[in-house]
MARBA-3410 file (N, C-alpha, C, O; in Angstrom, 1 decimal):
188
-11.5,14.5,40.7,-10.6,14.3,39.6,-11.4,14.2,38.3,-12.4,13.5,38.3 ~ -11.1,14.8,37.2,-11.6,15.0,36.1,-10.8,14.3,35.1,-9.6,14.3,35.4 ~ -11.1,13.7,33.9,-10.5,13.1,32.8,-10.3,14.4,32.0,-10.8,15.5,32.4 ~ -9.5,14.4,30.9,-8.8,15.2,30.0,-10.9,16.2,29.1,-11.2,17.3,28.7 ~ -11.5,15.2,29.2,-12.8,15.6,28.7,-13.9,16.3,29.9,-15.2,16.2,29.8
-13.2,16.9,30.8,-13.9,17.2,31.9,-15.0,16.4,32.8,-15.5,17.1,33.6 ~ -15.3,15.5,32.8,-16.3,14.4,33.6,-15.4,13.8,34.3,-14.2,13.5,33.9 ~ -15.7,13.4,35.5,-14.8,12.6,36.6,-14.1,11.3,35.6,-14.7,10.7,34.7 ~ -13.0,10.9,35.9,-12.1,10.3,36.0,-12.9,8.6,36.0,-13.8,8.6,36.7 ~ -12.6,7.6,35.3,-13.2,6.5,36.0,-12.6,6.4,37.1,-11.5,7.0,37.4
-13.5,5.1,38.1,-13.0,5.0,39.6,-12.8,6.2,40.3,-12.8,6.0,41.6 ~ -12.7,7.2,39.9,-12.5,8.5,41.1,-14.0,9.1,41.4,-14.8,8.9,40.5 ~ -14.5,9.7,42.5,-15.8,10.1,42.8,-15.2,11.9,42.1,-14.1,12.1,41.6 ~ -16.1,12.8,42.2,-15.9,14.2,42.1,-15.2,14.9,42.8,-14.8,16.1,42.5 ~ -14.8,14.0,44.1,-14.0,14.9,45.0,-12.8,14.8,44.9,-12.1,15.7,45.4
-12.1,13.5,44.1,-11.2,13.2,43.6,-10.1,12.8,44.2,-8.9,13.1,44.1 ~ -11.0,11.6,45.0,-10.8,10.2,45.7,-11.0,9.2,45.0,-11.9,9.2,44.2 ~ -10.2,8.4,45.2,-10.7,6.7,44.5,-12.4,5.9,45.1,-12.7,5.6,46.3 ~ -12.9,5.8,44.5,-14.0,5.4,44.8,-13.5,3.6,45.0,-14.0,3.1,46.0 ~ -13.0,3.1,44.5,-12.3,1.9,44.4,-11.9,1.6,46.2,-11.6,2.6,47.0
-12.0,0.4,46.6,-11.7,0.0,47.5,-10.6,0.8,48.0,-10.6,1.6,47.1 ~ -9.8,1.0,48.7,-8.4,1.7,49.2,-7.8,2.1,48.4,-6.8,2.6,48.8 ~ -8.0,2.1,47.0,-7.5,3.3,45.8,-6.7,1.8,45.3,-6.9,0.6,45.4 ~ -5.8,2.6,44.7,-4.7,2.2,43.8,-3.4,2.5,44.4,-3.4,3.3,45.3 ~ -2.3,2.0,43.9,-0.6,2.4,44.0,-0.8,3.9,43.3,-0.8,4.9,44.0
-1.1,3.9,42.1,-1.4,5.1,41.1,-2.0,6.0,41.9,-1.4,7.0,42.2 ~ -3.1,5.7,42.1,-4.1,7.2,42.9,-3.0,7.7,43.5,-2.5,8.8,43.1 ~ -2.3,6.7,44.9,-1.0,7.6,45.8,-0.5,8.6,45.4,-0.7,9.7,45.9 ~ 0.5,8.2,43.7,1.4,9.0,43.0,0.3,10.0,42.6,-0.1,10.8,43.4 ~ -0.2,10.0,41.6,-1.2,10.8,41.7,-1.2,11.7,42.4,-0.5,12.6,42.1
-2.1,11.9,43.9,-2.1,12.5,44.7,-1.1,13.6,45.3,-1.3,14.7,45.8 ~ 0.3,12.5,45.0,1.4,13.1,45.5,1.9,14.3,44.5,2.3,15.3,45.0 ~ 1.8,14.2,43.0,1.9,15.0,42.4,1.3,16.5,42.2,1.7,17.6,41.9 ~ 0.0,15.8,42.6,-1.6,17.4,42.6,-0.4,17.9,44.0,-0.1,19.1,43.8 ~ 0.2,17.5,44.8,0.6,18.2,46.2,1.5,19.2,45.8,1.4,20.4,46.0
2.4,18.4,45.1,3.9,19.1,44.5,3.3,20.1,43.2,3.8,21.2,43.2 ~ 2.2,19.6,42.1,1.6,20.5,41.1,0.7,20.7,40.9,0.3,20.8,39.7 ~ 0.1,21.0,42.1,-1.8,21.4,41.8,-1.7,22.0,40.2,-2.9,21.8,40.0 ~ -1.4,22.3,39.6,-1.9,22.7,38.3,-1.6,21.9,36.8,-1.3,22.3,35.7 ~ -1.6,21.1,37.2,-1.0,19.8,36.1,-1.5,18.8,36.2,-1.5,18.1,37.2
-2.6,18.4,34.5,-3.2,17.9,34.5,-2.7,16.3,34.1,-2.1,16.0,33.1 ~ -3.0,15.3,35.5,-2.6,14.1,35.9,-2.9,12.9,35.1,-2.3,11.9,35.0 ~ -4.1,13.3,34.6,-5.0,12.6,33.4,-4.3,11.1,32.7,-4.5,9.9,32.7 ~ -3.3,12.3,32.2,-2.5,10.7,31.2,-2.1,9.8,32.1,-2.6,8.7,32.1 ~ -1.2,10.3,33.1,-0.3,9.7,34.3,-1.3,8.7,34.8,-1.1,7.5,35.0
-2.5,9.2,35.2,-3.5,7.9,35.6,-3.8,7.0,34.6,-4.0,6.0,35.3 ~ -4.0,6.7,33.4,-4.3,6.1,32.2,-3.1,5.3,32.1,-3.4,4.1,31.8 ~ -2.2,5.5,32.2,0.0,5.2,31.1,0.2,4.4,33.0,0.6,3.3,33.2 ~ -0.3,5.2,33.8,0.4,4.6,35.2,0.0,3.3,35.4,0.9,2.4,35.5 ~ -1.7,3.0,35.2,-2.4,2.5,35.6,-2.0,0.8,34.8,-2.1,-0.4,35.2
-1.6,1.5,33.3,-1.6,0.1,31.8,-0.2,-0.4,32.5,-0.2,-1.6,32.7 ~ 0.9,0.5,32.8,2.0,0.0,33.2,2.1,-0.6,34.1,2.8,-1.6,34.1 ~ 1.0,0.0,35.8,1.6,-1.3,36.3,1.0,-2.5,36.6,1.5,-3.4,37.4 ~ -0.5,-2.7,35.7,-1.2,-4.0,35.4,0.1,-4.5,34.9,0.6,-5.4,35.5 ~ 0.5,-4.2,34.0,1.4,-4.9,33.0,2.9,-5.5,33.8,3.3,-6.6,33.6
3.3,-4.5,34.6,4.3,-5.1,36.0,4.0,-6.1,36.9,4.7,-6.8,37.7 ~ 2.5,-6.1,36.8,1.9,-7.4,37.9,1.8,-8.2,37.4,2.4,-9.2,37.9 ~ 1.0,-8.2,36.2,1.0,-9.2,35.2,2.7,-10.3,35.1,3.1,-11.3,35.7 ~ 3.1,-9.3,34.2,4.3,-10.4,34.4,5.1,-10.5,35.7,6.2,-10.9,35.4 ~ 5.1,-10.4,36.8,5.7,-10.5,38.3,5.0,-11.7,38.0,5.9,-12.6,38.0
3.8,-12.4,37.8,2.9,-13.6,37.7,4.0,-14.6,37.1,3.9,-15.8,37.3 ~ 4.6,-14.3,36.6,5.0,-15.0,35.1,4.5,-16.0,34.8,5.3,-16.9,34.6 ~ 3.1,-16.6,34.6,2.1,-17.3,33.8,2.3,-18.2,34.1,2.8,-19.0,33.3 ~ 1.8,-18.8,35.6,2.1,-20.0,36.3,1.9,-21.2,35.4,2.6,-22.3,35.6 ~ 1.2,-21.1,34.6,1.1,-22.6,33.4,2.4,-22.5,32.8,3.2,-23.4,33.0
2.8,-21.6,31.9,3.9,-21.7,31.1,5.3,-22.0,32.1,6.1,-22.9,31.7 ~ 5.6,-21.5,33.4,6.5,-21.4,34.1,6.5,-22.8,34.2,7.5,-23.3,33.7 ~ 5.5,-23.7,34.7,5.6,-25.3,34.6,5.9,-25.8,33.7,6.2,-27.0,34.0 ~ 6.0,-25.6,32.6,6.2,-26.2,30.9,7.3,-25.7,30.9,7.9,-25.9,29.9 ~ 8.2,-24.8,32.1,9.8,-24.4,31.6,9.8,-23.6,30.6,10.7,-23.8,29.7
8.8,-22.6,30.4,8.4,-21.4,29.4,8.4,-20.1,29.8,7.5,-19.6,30.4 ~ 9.4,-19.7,29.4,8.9,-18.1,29.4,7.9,-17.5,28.4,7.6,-17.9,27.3 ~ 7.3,-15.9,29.2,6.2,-15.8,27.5,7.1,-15.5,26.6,6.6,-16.4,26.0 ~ 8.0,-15.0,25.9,8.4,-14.8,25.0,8.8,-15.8,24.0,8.9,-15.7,22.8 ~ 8.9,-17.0,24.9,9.3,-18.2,24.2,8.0,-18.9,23.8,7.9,-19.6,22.8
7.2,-18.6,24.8,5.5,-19.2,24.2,4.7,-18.1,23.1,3.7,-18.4,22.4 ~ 5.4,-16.8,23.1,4.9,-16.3,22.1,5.6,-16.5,21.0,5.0,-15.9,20.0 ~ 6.7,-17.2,20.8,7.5,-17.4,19.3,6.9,-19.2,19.0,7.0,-19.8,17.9 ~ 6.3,-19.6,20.1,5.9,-20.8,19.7,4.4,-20.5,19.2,4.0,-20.9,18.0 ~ 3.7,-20.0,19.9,2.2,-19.2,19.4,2.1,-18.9,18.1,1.1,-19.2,17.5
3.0,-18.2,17.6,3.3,-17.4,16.2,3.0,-18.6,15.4,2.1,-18.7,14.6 ~ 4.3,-19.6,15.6,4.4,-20.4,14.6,3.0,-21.3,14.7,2.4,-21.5,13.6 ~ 2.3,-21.9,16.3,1.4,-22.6,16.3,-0.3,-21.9,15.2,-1.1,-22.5,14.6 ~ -0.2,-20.5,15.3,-1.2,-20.2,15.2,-1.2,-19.4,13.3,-2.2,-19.0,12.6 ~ 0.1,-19.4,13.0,0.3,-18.6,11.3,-0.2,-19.8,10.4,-1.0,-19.7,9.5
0.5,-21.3,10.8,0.1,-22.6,10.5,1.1,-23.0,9.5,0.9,-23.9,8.6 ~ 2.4,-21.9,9.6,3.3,-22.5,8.4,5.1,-22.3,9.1,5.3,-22.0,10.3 ~ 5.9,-22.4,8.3,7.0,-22.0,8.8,7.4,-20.5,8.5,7.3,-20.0,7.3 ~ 8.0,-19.7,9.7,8.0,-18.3,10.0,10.1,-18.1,9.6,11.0,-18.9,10.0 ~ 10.3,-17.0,9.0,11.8,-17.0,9.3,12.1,-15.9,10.4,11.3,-15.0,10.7
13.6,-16.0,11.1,13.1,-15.1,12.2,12.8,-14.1,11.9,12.0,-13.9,12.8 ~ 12.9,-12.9,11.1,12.4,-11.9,11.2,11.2,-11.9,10.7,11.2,-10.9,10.0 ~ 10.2,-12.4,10.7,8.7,-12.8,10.4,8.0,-13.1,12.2,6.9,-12.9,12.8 ~ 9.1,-13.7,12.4,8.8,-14.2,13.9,9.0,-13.1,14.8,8.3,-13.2,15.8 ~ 10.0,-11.7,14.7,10.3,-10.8,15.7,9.2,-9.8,15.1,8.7,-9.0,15.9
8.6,-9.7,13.7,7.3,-8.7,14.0,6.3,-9.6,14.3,5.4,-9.1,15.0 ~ 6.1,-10.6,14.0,4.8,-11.2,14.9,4.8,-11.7,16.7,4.0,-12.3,17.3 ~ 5.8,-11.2,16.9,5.8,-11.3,18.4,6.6,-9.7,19.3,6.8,-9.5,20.5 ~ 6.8,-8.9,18.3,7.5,-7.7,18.5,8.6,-7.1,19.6,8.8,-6.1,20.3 ~ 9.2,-8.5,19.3,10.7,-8.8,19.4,11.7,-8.5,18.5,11.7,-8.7,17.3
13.0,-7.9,19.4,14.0,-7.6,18.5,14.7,-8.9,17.8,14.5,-10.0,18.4 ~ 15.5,-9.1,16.6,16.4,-10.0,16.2,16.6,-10.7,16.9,16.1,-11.8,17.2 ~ 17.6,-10.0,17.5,18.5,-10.7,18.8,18.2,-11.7,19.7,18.6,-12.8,19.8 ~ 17.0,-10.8,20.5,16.1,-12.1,21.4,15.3,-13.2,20.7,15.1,-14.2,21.4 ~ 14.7,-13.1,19.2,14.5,-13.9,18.9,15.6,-15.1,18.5,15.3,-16.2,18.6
16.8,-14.7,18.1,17.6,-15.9,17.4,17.8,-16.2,18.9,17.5,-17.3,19.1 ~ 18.1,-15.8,19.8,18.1,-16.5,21.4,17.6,-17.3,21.8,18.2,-18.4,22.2 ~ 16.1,-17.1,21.9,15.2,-18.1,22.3,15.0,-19.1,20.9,15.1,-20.3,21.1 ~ 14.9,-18.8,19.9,15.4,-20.0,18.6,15.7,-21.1,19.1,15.2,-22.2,19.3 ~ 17.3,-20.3,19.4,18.6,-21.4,20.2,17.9,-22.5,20.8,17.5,-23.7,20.5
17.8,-21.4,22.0,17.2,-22.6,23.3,16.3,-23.2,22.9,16.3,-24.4,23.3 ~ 14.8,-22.8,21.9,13.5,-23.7,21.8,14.3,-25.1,20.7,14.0,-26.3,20.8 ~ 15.2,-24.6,19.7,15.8,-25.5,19.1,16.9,-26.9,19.7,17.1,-28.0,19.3 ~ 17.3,-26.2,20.8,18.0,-27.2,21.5,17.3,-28.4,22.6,17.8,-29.3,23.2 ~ 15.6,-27.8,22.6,14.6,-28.4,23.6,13.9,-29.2,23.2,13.3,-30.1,23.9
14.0,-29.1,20.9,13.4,-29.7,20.7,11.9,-29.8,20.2,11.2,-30.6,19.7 ~ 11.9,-28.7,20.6,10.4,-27.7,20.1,10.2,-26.8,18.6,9.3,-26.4,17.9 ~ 11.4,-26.7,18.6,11.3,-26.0,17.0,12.5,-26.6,15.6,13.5,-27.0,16.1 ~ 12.4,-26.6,14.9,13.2,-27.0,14.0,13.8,-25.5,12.8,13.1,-24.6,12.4 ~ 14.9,-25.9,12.6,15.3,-24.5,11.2,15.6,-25.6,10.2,15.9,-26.8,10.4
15.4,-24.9,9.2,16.1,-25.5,7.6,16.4,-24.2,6.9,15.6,-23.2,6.8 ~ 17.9,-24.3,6.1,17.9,-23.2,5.7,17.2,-23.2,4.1,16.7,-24.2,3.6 ~ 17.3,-21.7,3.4,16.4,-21.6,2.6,17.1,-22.1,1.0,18.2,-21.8,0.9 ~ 16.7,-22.7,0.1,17.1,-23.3,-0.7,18.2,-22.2,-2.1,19.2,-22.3,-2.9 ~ 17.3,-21.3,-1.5,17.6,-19.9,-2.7,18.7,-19.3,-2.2,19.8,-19.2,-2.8
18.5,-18.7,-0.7,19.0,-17.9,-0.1,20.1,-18.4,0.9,19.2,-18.7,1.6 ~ 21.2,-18.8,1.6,21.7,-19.4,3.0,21.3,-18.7,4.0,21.0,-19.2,5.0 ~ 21.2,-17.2,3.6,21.0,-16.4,5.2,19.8,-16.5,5.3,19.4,-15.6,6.1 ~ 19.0,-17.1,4.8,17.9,-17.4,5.7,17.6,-18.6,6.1,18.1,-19.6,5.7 ~ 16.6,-18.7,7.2,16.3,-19.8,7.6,14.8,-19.8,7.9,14.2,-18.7,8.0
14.4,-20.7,7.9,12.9,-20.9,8.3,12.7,-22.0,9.4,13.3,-23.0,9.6 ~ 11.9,-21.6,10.1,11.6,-22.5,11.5,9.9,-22.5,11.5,8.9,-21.8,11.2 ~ 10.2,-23.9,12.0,8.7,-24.6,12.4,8.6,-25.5,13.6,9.5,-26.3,14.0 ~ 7.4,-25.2,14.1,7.4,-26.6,15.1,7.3,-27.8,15.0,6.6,-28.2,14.0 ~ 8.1,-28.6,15.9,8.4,-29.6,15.7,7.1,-30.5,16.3,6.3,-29.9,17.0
7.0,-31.8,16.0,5.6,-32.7,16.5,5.6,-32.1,18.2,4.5,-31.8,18.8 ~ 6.9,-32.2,18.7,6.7,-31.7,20.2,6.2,-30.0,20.5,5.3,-29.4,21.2 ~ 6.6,-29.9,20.1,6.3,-28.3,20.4,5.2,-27.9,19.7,4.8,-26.8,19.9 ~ 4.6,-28.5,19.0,2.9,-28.3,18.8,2.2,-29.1,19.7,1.1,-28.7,20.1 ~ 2.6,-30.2,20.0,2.0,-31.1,21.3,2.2,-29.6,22.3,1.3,-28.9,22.5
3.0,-29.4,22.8,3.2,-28.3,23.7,2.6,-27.4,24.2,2.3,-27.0,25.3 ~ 2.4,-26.9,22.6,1.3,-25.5,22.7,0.2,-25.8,22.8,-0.4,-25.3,23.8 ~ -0.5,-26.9,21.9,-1.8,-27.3,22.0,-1.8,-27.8,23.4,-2.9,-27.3,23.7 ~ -1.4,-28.5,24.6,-1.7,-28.8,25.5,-1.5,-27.8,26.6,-1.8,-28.3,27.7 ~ -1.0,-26.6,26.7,-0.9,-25.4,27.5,-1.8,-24.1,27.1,-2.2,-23.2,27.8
-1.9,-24.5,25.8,-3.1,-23.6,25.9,-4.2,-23.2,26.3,-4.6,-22.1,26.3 ~ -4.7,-24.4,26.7,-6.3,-23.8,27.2,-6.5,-23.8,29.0,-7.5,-23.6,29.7 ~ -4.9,-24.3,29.5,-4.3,-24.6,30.7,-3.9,-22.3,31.0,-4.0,-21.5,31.9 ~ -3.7,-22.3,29.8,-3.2,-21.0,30.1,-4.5,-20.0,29.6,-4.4,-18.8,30.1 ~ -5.3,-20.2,29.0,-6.6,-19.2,29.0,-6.9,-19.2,30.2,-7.0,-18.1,30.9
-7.2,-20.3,30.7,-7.5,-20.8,31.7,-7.3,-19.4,33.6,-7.9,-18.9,34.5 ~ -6.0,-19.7,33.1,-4.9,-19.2,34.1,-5.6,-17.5,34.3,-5.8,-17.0,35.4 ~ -5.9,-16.6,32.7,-5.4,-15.8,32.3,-7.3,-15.0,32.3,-7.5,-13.8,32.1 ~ -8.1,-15.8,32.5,-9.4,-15.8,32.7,-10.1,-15.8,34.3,-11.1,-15.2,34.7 ~ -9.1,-16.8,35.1,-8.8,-16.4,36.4,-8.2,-15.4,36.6,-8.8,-14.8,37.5
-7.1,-14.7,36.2,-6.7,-13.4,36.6,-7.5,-11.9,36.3,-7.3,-10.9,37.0 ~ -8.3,-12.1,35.3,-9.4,-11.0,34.8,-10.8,-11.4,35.5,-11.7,-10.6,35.3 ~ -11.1,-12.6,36.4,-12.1,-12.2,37.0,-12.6,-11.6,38.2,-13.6,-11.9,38.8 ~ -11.4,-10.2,38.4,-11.9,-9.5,38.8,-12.6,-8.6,38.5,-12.8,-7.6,39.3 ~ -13.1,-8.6,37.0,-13.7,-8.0,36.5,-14.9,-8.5,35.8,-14.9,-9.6,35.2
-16.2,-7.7,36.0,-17.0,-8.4,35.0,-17.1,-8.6,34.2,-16.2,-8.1,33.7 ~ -17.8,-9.2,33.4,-17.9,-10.0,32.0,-18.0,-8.3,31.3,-16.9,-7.9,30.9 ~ -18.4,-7.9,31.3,-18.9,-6.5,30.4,-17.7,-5.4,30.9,-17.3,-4.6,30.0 ~ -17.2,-5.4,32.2,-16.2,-4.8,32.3,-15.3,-5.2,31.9,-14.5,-4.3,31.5 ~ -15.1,-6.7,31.7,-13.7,-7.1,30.5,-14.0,-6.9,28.9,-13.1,-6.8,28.0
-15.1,-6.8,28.7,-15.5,-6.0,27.3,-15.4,-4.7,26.8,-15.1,-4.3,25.7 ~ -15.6,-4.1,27.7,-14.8,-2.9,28.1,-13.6,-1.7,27.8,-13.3,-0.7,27.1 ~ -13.1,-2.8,28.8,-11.3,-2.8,28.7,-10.8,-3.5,27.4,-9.8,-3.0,26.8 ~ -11.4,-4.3,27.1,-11.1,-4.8,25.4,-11.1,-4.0,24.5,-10.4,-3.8,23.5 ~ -12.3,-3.2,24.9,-12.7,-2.3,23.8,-12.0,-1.5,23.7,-11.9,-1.2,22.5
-11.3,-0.7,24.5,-10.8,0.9,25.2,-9.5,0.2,24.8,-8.9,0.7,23.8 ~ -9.0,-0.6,25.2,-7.4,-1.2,25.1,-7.4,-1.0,23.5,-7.0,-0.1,22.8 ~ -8.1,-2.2,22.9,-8.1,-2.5,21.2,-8.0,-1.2,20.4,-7.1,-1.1,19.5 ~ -9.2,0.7,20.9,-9.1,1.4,20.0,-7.6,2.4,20.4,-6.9,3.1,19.6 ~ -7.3,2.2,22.2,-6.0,2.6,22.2,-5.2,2.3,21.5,-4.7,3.2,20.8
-4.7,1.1,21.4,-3.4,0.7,20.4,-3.3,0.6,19.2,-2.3,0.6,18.5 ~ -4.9,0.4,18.6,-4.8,0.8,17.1,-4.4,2.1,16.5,-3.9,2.4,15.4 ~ -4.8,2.9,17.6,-4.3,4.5,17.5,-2.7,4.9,17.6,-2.1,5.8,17.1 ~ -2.4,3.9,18.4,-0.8,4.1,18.7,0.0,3.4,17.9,1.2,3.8,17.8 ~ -0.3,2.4,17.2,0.2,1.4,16.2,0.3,2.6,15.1,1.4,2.9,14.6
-1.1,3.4,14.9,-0.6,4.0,13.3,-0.4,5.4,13.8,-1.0,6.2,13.1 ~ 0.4,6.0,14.9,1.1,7.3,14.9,2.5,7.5,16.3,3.2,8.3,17.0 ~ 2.4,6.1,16.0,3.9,6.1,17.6,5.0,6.7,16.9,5.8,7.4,17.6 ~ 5.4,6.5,15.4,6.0,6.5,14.3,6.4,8.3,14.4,7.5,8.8,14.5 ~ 5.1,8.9,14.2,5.1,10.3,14.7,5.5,10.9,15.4,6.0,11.9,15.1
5.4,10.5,16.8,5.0,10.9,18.0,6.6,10.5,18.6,6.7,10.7,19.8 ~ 7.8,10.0,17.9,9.2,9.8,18.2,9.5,10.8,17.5,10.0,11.7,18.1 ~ 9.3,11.0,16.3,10.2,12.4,15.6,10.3,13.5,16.0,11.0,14.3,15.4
END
């Protein structure tokens, strides 16, 4: 198996086998596809297969620390936002810094507001706005789950080595910077 730049594939040998312990879910499909379209280059489908279903395992996990704190991530990422900007966020400040729609943001609002973890005030100028901040609890929250949850999240990447998670940091980081400034395109 070859990459889109002709040189073997990572993890695949030349013969275009998984060199990887018993392969992948991915390799399978893969394979199944070369069957049905030997002439169709698989390339991306192993790269997009591969991000997607880390990313389906990943959360099937759902972040055993946060799950104990009665947290979903989306709700620790609207709490993150606010823990980590260091000021008060209004929601739509809050749905591009966690790249959430409206909607699920004023949702989880609700609930973090009703838990006691976040506070609104509306804006002095304006009524339709509002501004939210964490409350003394919900920064006790974050600050005490956080390093409970690196933690977690450092255990799940050590199956990789230190330089192989450097890596993937690296390769991930120039992927999405690339997709950040032409996804915009690439819908039209």
């Amino acid at each position: 198996m070859t990459a889109t730049n002709g040189r073997p594939a990572a993890g695949y040998d030349t013969a275009g086998g998984s060199n990887a312990a018993g392969g992948d879910t991915v390799a399978a499909v893969v394979r199944q596809w070369r069957t049905v379209h030997p002439d169709l280059d698989t390339g991306p489908m192993e790269v997009i297969g591969r991000i997607n279903r880390c990313a389906a395992l990943l959360q099937q996990a759902e972040d055993a620390p946060l799950r104990r704190a009665g947290l979903s991530r989306p709700e620790f990422d609207l709490l993150g936002a606010l823990r980590r900007t260091g000021h008060e966020l209004t929601p739509s400040e809050l749905a591009r810094e966690t790249f959430s729609s409206g909607a699920a943001v004023t949702k989880r609002l609700k609930q973090l507001t009703e838990r006691g973890l976040v506070e609104r005030r509306g804006d002095t100028r304006d009524r339709r706005v509002a501004h939210v901040r964490l409350t003394d609890s919900g920064r006790a929250l974050v600050d005490g789950i956080l390093p409970e949850q690196l933690a977690y999240e450092t255990a799940v990447l050590a199956v990789l080595a230190p330089e192989g998670q450097d890596e993937l940091a690296g390769l991930l980081a120039e992927l999405l910077s690339r997709l950040e400034g032409r996804m915009g395109a690439l819908r039209a």
